[in-house]
C-alpha positions as CSV (number, residue, x, y, z in Angstrom):
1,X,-27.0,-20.5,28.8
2,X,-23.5,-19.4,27.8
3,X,-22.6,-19.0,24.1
4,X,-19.4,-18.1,22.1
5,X,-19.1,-14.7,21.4
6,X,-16.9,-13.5,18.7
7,X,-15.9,-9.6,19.0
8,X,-13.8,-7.2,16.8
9,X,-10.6,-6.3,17.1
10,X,-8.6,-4.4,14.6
11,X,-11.2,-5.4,12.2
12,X,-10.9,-9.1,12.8
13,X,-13.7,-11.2,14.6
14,X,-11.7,-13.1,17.4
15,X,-13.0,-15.9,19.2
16,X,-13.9,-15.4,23.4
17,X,-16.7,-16.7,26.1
18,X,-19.3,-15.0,27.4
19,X,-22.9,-14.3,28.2
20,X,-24.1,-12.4,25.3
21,X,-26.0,-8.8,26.9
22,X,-27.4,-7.8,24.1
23,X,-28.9,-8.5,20.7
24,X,-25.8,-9.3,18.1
25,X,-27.7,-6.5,16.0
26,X,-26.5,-4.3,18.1
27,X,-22.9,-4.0,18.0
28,X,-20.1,-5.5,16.3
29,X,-20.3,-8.6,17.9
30,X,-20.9,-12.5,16.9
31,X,-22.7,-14.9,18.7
32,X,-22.6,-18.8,18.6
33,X,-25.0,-20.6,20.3
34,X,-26.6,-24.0,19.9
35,X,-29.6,-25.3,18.8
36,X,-31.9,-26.9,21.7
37,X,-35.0,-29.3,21.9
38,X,-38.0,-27.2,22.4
39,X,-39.0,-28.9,26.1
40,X,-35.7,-27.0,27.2
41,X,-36.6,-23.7,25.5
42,X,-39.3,-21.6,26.8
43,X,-41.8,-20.0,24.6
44,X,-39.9,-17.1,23.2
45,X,-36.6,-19.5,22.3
46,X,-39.2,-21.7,20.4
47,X,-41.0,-18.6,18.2
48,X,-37.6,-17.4,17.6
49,X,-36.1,-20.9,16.4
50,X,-39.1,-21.0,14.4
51,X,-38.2,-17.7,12.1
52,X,-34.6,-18.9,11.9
53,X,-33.8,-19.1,7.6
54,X,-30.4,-19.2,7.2
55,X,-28.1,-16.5,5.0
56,X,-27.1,-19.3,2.7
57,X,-30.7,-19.8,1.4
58,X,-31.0,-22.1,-1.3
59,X,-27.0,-23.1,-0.8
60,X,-27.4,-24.0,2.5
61,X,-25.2,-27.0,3.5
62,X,-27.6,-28.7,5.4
63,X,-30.0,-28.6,2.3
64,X,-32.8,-26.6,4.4
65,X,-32.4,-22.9,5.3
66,X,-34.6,-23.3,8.1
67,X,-34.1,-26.5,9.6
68,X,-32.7,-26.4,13.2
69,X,-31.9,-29.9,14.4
70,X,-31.2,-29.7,18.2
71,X,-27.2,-29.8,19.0
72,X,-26.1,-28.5,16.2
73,X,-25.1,-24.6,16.3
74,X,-26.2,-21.5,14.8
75,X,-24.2,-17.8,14.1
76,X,-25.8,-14.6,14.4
77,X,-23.9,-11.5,13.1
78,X,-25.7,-8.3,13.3
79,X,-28.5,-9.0,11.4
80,X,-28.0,-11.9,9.9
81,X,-27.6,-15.6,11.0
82,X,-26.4,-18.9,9.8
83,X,-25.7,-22.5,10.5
84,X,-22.5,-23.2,11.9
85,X,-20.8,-25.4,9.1
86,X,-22.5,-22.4,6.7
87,X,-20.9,-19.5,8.4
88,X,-18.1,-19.5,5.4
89,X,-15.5,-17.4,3.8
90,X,-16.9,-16.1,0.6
91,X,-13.6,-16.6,-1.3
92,X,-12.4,-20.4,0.0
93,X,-15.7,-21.6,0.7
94,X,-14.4,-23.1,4.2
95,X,-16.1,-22.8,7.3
96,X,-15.0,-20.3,9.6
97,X,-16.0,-22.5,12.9
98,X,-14.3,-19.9,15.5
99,X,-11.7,-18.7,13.9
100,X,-10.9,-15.3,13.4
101,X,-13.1,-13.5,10.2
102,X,-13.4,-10.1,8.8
103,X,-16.6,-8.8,7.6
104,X,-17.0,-6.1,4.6
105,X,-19.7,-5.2,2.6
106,X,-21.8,-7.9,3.5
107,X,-20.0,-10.5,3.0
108,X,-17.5,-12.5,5.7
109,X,-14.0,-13.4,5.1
110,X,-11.6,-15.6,6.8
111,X,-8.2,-14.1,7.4
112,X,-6.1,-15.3,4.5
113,X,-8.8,-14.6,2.0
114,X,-9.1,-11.2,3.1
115,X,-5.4,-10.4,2.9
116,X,-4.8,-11.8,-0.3
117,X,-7.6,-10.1,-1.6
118,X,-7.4,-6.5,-0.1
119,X,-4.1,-5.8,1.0
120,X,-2.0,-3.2,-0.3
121,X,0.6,-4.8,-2.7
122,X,3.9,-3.8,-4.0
123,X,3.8,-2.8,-7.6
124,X,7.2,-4.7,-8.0
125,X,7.6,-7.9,-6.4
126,X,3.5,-8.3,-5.9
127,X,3.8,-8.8,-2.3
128,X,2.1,-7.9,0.6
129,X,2.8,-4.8,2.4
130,X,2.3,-5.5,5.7
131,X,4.6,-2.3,7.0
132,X,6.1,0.9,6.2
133,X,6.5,1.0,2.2
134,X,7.0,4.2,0.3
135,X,4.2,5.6,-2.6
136,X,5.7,6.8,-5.6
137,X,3.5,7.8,-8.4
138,X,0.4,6.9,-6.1
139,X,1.8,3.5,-6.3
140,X,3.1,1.2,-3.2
141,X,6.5,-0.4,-2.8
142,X,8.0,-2.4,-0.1
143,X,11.5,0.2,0.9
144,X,13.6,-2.6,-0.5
145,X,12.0,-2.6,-3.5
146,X,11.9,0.9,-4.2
147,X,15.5,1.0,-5.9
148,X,17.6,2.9,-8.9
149,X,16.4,1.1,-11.8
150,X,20.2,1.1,-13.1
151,X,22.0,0.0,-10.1
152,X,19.2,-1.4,-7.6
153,X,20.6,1.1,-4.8
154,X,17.8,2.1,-2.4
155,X,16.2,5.0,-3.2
156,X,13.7,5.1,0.1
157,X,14.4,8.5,1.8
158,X,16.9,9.4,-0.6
159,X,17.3,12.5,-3.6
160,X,16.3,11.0,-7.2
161,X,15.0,11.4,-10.0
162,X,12.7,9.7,-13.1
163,X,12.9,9.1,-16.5
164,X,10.5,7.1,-18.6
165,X,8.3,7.2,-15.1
166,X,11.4,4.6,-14.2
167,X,13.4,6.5,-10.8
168,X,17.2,6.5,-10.5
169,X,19.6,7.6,-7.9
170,X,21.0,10.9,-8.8
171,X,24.7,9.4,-9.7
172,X,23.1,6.4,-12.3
173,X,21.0,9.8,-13.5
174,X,23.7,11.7,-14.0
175,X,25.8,9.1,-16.0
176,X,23.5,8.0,-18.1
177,X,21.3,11.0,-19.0
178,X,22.7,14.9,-18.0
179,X,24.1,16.9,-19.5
180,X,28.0,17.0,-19.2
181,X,30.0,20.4,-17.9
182,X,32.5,21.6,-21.1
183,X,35.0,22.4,-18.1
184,X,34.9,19.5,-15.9
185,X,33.4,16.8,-17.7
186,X,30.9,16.0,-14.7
187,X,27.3,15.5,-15.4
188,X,24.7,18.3,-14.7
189,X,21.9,16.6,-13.1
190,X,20.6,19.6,-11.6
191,X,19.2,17.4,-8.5
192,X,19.2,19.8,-4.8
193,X,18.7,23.1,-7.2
194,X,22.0,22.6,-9.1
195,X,22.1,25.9,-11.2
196,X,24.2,25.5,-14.7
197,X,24.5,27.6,-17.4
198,X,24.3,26.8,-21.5
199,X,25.5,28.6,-24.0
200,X,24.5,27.9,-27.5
201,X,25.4,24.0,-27.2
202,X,28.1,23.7,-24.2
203,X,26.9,23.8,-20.6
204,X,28.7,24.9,-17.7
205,X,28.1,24.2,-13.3
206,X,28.0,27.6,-12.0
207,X,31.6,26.8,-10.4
208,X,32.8,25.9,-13.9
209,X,31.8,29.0,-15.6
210,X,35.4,30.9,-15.0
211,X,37.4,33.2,-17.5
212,X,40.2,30.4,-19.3
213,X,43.0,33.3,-18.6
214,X,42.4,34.7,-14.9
215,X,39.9,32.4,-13.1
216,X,37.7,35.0,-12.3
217,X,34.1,33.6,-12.2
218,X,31.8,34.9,-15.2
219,X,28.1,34.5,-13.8
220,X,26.3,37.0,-14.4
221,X,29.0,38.8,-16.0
222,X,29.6,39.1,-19.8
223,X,32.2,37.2,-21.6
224,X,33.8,36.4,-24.9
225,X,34.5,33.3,-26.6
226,X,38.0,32.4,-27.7
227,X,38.0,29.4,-29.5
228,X,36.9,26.4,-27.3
229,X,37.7,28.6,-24.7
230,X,35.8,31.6,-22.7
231,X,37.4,34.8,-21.4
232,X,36.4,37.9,-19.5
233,X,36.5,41.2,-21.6
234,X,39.3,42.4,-19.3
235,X,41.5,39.2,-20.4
236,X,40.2,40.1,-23.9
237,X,41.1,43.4,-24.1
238,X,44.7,42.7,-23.1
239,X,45.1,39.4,-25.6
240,X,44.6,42.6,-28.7
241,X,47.1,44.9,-27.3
């Protein structure tokens, strides 16, 4: 007798023909197969439809777990079996007939239940991730959604940084937040390594940090403060003589 057999594929139960050669507790494999009258079963089909007791139990949909009225169809999935119309999502309640399913922990879901219940979902629009997605924070995003929070410009394989666990591009960053360079003006976001230097309450990009009278650069050197204004000691030296 041929049956419907159900086998796994990327963790859904998909629907195909066959003549079932082994027992569905075996591997992960379904099997449906109808219920005959007992002058076409031999012996061992008979004892067997005897012990069937449906999964559903007491909320069996034919009102008896072990009632088997000849023509209508029966489930078996690893261990356990059903009646056809009982073989149903957990979640929706509706029959899975031979459509595709995904079992997990016991229980058997159909498709859509499954997805909306255990798929990965972007922390801002609340949508499925179905590919790609970046993980900031151990949370998931969709790429689009992953964006400055200032200026909404994609931020997915790009330099940024956070502030109140909220991420911005390094220019929205810099505007609203850094420090400002005394000589140019420019924030100081210090995004890529950007090395600055403060002194008592100004702050300086390396690049800016030249003496006011020759230019010369004045990291790592010493310097003197004239007015708003810093100087090297040699420019110093010749403003007293």
């Amino acid at each position: 007798m041929s049956v419907d057999v159900m086998t796994s594929k990327f963790g859904n139960i998909t629907l195909k023909t066959s003549t079932p050669k082994k027992d569905p507790g075996d591997d992960d494999v379904a099997i449906l197969s109808s219920f005959l009258p007992e002058y076409l079963m031999s012996p061992a089909a008979i004892t067997k439809n005897k012990a069937f007791e449906c999964s559903m139990k007491r909320d069996c949909r034919l009102g008896d777990p072990k009632v088997t009225p000849p023509g209508t169809k029966k489930m078996e999935y690893k261990t356990r079996q059903w009646h056809e119309k009982c073989f149903s999502c957990v979640v929706c309640k509706s029959a899975i007939g031979t459509k595709s399913f995904i079992p997990r922990e016991q229980e058997v879901y159909c498709a859509t239940c499954y997805e909306e219940k255990f798929s990965t979902r972007c922390v801002k629009c609340d949508k499925i991730i179905t590919s790609g997605g970046v993980t900031y924070k151990n949370e998931p995003w969709h790429r689009e959604c992953f964006t400055c929070s200032h200026c909404s410009t994609s931020l997915a394989g790009q330099r940024f940084t956070s502030r109140d666990e909220k991420p911005f591009c390094g220019d929205c960053f810099g505007e609203l937040f850094a420090k400002r360079c005394t000589s140019c003006v420019k924030p100081i976001t210090g995004i890529g390594g950007t090395r600055f230097i403060s002194f008592e309450d100004r702050h300086w990009h390396n690049d800016c940090f030249i003496c006011a009278a020759c230019k010369t650069s004045l990291v790592g050197r010493g310097f003197i403060t004239d007015a708003e204004d810093i100087i090297c000691p040699e420019c110093a030296k010749q403003k007293l003589m």
